[in-house]
C-alpha positions as CSV (number, residue, x, y, z in Angstrom):
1,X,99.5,-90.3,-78.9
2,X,100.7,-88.7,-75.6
3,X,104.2,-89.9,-74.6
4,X,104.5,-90.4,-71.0
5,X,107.3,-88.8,-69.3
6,X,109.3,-91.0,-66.8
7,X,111.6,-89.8,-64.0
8,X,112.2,-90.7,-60.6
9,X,109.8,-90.1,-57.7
10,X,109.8,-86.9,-55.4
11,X,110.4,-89.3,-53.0
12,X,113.7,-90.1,-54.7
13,X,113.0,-94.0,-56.0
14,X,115.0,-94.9,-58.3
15,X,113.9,-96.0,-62.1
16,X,115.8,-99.4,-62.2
17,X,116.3,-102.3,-64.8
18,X,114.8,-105.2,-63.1
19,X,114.9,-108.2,-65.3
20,X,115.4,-108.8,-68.6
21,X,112.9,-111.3,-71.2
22,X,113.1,-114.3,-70.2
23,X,113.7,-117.2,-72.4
24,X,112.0,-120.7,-71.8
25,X,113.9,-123.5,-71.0
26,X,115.6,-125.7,-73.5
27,X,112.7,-128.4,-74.7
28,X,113.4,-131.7,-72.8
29,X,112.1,-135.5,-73.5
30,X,110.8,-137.8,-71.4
31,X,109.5,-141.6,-71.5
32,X,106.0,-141.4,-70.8
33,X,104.6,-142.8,-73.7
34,X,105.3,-145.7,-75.5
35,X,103.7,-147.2,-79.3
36,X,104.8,-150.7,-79.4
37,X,103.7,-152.7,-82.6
38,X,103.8,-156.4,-82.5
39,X,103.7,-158.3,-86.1
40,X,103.2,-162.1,-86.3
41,X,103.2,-163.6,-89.8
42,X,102.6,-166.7,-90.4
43,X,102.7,-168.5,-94.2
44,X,102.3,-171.6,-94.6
45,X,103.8,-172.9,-97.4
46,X,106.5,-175.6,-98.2
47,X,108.2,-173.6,-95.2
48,X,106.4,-172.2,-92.1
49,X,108.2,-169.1,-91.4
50,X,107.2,-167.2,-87.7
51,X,108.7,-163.4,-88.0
52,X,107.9,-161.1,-84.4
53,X,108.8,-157.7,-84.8
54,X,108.3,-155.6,-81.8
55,X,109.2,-151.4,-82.1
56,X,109.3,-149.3,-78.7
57,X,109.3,-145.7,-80.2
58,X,109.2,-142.6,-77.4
59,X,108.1,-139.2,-78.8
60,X,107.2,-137.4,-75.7
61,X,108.9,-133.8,-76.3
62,X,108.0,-130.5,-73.5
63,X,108.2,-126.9,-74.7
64,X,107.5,-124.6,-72.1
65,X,108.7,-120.9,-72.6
66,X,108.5,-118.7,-69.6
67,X,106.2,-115.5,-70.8
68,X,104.8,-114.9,-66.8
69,X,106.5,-111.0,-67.6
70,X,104.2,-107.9,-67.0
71,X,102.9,-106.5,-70.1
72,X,104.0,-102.7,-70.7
73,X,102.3,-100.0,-69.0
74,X,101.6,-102.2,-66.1
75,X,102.1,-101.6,-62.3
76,X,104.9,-102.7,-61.4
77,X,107.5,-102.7,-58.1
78,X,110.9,-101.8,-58.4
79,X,113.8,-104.2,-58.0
80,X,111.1,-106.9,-58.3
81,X,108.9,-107.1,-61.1
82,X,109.8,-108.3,-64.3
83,X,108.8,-106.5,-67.0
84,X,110.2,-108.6,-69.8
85,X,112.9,-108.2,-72.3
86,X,114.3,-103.9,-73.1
87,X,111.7,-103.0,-70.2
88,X,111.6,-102.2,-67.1
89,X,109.7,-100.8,-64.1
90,X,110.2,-96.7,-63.7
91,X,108.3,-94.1,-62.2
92,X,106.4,-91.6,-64.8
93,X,107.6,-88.1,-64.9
94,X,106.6,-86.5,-62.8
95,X,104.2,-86.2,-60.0
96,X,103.8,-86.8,-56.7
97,X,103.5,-90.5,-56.0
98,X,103.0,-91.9,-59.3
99,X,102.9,-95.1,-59.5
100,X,105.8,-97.4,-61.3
101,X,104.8,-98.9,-64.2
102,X,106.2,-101.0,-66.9
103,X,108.2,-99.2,-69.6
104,X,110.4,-99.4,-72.6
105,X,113.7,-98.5,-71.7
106,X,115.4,-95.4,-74.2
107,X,118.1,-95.6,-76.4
108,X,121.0,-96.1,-73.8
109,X,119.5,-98.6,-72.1
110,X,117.9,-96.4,-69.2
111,X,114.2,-95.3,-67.8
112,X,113.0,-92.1,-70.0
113,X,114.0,-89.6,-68.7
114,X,114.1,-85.3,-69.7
115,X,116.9,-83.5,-69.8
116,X,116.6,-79.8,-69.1
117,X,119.6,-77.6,-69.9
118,X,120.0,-73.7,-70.0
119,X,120.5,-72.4,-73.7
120,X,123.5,-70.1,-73.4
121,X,123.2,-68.2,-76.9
122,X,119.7,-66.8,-75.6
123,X,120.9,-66.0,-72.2
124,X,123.8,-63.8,-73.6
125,X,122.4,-61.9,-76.3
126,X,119.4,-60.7,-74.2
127,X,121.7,-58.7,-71.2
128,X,120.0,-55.7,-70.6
129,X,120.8,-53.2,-68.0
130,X,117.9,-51.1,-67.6
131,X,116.5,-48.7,-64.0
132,X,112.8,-49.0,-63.8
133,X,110.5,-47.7,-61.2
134,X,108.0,-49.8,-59.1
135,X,105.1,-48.9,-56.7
136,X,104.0,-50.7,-53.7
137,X,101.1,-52.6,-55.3
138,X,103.7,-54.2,-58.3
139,X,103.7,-57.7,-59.0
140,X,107.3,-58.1,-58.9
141,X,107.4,-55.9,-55.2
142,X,104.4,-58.3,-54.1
143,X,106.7,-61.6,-55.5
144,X,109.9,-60.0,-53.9
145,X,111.6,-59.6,-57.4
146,X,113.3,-56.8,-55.8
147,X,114.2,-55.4,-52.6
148,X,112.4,-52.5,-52.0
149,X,109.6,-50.3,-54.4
150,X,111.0,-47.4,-56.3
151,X,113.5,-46.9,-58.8
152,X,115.4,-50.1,-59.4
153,X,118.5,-51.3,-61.5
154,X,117.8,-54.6,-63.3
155,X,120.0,-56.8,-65.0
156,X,117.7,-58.4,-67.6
157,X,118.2,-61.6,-69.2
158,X,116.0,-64.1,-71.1
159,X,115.9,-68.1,-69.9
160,X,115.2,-70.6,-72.4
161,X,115.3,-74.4,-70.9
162,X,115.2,-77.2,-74.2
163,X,114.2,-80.5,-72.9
164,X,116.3,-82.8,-75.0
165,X,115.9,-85.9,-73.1
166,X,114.0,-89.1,-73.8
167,X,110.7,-88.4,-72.1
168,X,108.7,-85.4,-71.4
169,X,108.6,-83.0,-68.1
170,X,104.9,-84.0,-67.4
171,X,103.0,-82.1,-64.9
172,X,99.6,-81.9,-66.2
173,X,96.7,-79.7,-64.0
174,X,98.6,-78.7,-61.1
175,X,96.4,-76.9,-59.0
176,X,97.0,-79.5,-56.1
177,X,100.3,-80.3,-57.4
178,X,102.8,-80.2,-54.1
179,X,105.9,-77.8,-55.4
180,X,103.5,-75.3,-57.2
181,X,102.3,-71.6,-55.7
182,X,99.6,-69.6,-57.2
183,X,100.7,-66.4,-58.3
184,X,97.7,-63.9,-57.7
185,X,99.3,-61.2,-59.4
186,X,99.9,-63.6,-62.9
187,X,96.8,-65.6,-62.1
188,X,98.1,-69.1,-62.9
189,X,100.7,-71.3,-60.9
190,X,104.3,-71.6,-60.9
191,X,106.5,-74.3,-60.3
192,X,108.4,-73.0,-57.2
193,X,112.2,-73.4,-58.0
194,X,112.4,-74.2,-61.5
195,X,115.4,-72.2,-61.9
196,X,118.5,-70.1,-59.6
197,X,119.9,-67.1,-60.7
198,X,123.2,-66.0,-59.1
199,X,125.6,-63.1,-59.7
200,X,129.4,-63.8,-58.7
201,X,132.7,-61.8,-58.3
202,X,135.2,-62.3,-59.9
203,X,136.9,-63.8,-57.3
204,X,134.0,-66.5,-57.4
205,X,132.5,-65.1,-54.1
206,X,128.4,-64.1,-54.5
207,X,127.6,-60.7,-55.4
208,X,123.8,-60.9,-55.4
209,X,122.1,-64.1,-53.4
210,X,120.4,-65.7,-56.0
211,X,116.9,-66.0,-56.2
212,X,114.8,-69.3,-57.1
213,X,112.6,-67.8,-59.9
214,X,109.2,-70.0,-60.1
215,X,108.3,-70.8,-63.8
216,X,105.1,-71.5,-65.3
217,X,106.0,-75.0,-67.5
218,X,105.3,-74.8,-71.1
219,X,106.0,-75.6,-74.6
220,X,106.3,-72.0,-76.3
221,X,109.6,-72.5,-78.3
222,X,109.8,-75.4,-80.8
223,X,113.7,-77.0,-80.1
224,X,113.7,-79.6,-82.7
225,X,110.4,-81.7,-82.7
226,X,108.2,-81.9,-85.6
227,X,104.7,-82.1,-83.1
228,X,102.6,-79.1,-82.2
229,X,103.1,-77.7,-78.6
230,X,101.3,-79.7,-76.0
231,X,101.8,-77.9,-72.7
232,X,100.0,-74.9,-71.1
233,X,99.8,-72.7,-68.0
234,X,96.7,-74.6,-67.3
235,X,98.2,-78.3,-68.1
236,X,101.8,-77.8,-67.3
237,X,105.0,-79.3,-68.6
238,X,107.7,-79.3,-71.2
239,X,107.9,-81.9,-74.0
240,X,110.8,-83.6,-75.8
241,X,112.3,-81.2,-78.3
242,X,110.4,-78.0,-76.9
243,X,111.9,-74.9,-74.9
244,X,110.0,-72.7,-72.2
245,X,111.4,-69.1,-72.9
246,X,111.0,-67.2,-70.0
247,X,111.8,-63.7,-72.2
248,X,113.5,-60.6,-70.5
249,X,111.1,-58.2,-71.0
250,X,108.5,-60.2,-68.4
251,X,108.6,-59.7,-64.6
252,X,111.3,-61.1,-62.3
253,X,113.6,-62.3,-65.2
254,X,116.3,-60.3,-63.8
255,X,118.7,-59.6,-60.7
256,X,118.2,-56.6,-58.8
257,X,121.7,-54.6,-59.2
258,X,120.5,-51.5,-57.7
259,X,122.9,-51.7,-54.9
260,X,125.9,-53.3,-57.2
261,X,129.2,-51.5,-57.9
262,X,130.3,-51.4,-61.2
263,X,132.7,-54.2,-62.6
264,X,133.2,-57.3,-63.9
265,X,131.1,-60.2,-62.8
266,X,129.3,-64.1,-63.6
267,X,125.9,-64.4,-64.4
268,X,124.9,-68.0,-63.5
269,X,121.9,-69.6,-64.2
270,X,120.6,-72.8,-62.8
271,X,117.1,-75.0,-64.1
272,X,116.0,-77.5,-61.8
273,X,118.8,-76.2,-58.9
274,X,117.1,-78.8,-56.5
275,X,117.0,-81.6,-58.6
276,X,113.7,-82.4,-58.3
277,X,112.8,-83.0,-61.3
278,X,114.9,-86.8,-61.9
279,X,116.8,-86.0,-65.7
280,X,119.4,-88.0,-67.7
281,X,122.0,-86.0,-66.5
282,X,122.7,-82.8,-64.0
283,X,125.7,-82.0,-65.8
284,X,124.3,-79.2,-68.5
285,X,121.7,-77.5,-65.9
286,X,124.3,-74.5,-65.5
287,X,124.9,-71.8,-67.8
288,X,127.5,-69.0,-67.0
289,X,128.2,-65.5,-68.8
290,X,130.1,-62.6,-67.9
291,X,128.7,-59.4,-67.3
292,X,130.1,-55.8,-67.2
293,X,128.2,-53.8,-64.7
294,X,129.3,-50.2,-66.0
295,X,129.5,-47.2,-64.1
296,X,126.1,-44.7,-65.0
297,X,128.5,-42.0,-66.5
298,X,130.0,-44.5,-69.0
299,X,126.9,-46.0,-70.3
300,X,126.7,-44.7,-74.2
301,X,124.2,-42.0,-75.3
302,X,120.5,-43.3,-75.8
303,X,120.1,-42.7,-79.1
304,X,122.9,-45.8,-80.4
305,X,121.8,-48.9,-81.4
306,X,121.3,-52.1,-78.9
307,X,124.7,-54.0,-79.0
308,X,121.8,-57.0,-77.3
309,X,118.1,-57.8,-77.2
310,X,116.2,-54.4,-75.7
311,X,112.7,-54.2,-75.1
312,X,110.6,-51.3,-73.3
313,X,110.5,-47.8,-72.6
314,X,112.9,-48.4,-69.8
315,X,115.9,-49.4,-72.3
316,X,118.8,-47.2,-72.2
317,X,119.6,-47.7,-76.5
318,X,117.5,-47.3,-79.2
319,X,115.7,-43.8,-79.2
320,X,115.1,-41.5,-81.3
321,X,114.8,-37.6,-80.7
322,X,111.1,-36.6,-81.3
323,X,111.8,-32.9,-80.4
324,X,111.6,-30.4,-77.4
325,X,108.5,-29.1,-76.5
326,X,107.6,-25.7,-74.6
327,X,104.9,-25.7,-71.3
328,X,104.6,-23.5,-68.3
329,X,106.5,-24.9,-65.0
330,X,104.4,-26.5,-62.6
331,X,101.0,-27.2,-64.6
332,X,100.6,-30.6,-66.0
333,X,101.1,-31.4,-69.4
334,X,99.8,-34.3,-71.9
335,X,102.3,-35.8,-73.5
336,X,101.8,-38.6,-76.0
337,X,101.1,-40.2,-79.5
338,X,98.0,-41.9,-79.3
339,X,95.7,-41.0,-82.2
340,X,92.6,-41.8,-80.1
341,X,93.7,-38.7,-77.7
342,X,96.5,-37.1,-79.5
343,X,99.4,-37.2,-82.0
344,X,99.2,-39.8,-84.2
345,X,101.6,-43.3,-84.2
346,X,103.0,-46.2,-86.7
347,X,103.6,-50.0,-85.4
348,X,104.1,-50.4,-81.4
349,X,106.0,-47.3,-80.1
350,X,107.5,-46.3,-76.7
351,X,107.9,-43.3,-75.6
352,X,110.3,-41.2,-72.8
353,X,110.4,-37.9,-72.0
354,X,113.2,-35.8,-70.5
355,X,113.5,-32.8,-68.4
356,X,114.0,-30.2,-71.2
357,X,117.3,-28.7,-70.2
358,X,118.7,-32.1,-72.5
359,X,118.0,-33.6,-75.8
360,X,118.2,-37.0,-74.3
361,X,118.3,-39.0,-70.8
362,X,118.8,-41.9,-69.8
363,X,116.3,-43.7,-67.8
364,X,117.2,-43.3,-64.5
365,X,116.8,-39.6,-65.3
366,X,113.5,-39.9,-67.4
367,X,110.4,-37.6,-65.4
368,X,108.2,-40.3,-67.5
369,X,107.9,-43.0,-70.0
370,X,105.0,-45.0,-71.4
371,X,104.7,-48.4,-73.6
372,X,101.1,-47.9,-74.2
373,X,98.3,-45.7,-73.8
374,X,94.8,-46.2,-71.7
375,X,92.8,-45.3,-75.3
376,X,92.5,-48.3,-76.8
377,X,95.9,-48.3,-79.0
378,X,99.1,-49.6,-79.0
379,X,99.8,-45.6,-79.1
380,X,101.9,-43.8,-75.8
381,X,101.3,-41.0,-74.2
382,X,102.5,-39.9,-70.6
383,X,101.2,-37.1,-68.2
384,X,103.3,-35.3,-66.1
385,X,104.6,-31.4,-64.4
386,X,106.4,-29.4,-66.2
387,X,109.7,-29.0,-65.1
388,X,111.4,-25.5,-64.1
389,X,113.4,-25.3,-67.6
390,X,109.7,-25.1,-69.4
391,X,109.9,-27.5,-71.5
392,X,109.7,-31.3,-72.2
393,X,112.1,-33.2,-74.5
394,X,110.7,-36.4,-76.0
395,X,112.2,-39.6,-77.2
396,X,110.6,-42.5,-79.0
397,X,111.0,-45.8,-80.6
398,X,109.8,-49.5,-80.9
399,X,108.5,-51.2,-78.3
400,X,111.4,-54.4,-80.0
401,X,114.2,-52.3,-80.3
402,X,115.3,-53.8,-83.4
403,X,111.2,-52.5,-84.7
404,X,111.2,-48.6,-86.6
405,X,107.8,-47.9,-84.3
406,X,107.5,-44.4,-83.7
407,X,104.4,-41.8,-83.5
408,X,104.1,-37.8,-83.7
409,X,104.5,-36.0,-80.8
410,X,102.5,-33.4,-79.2
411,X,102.1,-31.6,-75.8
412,X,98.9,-30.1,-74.5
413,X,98.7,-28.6,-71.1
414,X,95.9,-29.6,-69.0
């Protein structure tokens, strides 16, 4: 059965206690009534005896035990109603003017209520510094993800948000929700501010202005609970002992560092920054890691493994040398792996390619990558002008860093 999540209003009304069971009064007597027997015997015999007895006896006893308490899952006011004994009257989690209702109050005593924090752990081991390029017409240029289209520096990061409260974050179909925007690019809505992310000094002061990243609500990582996932993009929400995993490989789960000077500095990360969504507690919304920004010439060569969590063609770890291959300067070459157009490929590879002059690049240096072909396969392949030196060096590897996908290169001029 669907467990209703409770929180406090938008409007800020608070999820009180008001009123506990209430017991009737004690049973009382009183003299209404009255059975009076009245005996006369007479024998007659030797002696006439008369005997009168006369008995009074009051048994009039009251019970009356108050139960005038609203039944659960009634209407209720706050401060007012009495909803009977370990109830009270909260407001359901968590819509716009929903309407308080009776409830059984949680463990400690309190309204249900979620409690969303920010998983550290999956935060830190997914820190990727990768430069990718964007055009005019990107989602993330179109959603202001970054400054400015072109070749951007991203700090990467995944954000998972367990709800270990008592109740549920319950949203529901929130295409007139207030707080929600429609994201043409992703084609479902997001709840606007569901989580900040901030990059600090290390004297505290911010280096980037955070950004309020808007989330679609969902159950897509089990934290704990034995039930199957209940919440959607289409019916919004997260329930108790479920994470939404926003992963790093998917739009706008980064900060734009293009402009950032190496160094030292905080990653914070914030869910529910405004507090609009009433929880337990506040206390555990913020999670904090450092970051090392490192200067371009420092970064290690391509081809070592991913000390973190790399996905893409755009990753600076991982590769693997697939060779160099000769063209004529100027003309445009096919280069790819994709057996329904050329070379052949195993699992889901990426692919990179390099001016030829070098066995490897990075990828702010890369003249193209590709995570997937237009053929119909999971297969890469990348067109693109040969550069003076006259030839193309290519590197591949799995889409999952951690995955051994990888294809057989070959070149064609076109």
């Amino acid at each position: 059965m669907l467990a209703r999540a409770y929180t406090f209003s938008l409007a800020l009304s608070l999820c009180l206690a008001v009123g506990a069971g209430c017991d009737g009064p004690e049973p009382t007597k009183d003299d209404t009534s009255a059975s009076d027997t009245d005996t006369d015997t007479d024998t007659d015999t030797d002696t006439d005896s008369d005997t009168d007895t006369d008995s009074d006896s009051d048994s009039d006893t009251d019970t009356d035990t108050d139960t005038d308490h609203l039944p659960l899952g009634a209407d209720c006011v706050p401060n007012e109603s009495d909803c009977g004994a370990e109830a009270a009257c909260c407001t359901p989690c968590c819509e716009n003017d929903a309407t308080p209702e009776c409830t059984t109050l949680d463990a400690s005593g309190a309204c249900p209520l979620p409690d969303l924090s920010v998983d550290l752990g999956g935060m830190t081991e997914t820190i990727d510094i990768q430069d990718v390029p964007f055009s005019e017409d990107d989602c993330a240029v179109q959603e202001a993800c970054v400054d400015a289209p072109g070749l951007r520096r991203l700090l990467r990061f995944a954000t998972t948000t367990p709800n270990t409260g008592t109740a549920d974050v319950y949203f529901g179909d929130v295409s007139d929700e207030v707080g929600f925007e429609y994201s043409e690019c992703h084609e479902h809505s997001h709840f606007s501010a569901y989580a900040e992310f901030v990059l600090l000094s290390a004297d505290g002061t911010t280096a980037v202005t955070g950004r309020k990243q808007a989330f679609c609500m969902m159950d897509n990582e089990n934290w704990g609970d034995e039930g199957a996932a209940r919440y959607t993009c289409d019916f919004q929400g997260v329930s108790v002992g479920w994470a939404d995993t926003y992963a790093s490989y998917l739009d706008c789960q980064w900060i734009d560092i293009t402009d950032l000077s190496a160094g030292d500095y905080t990653l914070r990360v914030t869910v529910n920054p405004d507090q609009v969504i009433a929880e337990r507690s506040y206390a555990d919304n913020v999670s904090e890691v450092t970051v090392t920004v490192p200067e371009r010439a420092d970064q290690p060569p391509v081809t070592d493994a991913c000390g973190t969590l790399s996905y893409g063609e755009h990753r600076d770890c991982g590769w693997d040398v697939a060779g160099t291959f000769a063209c004529v300067p100027g003309t445009s070459v096919f280069v790819g792996c994709d057996p329904a157009c050329l070379g052949d490929c195993d699992g889901d590879p990426v692919l990179r390619l390099c001016d030829g002059s070098v066995t490897t690049c990075s990828g702010v240096d890369a003249i193209g990558a590709n995570d997937r072909s237009e053929c119909g396969s999971w297969c890469p392949f990348e067109i693109v002008t040969c550069p003076e030196s006259g030839a193309v060096s290519a590197l591949t590897g799995g889409w999952d860093a951690r995955d051994a996908g990888g294809c057989d290169v070959a070149l064609i001029e076109m």
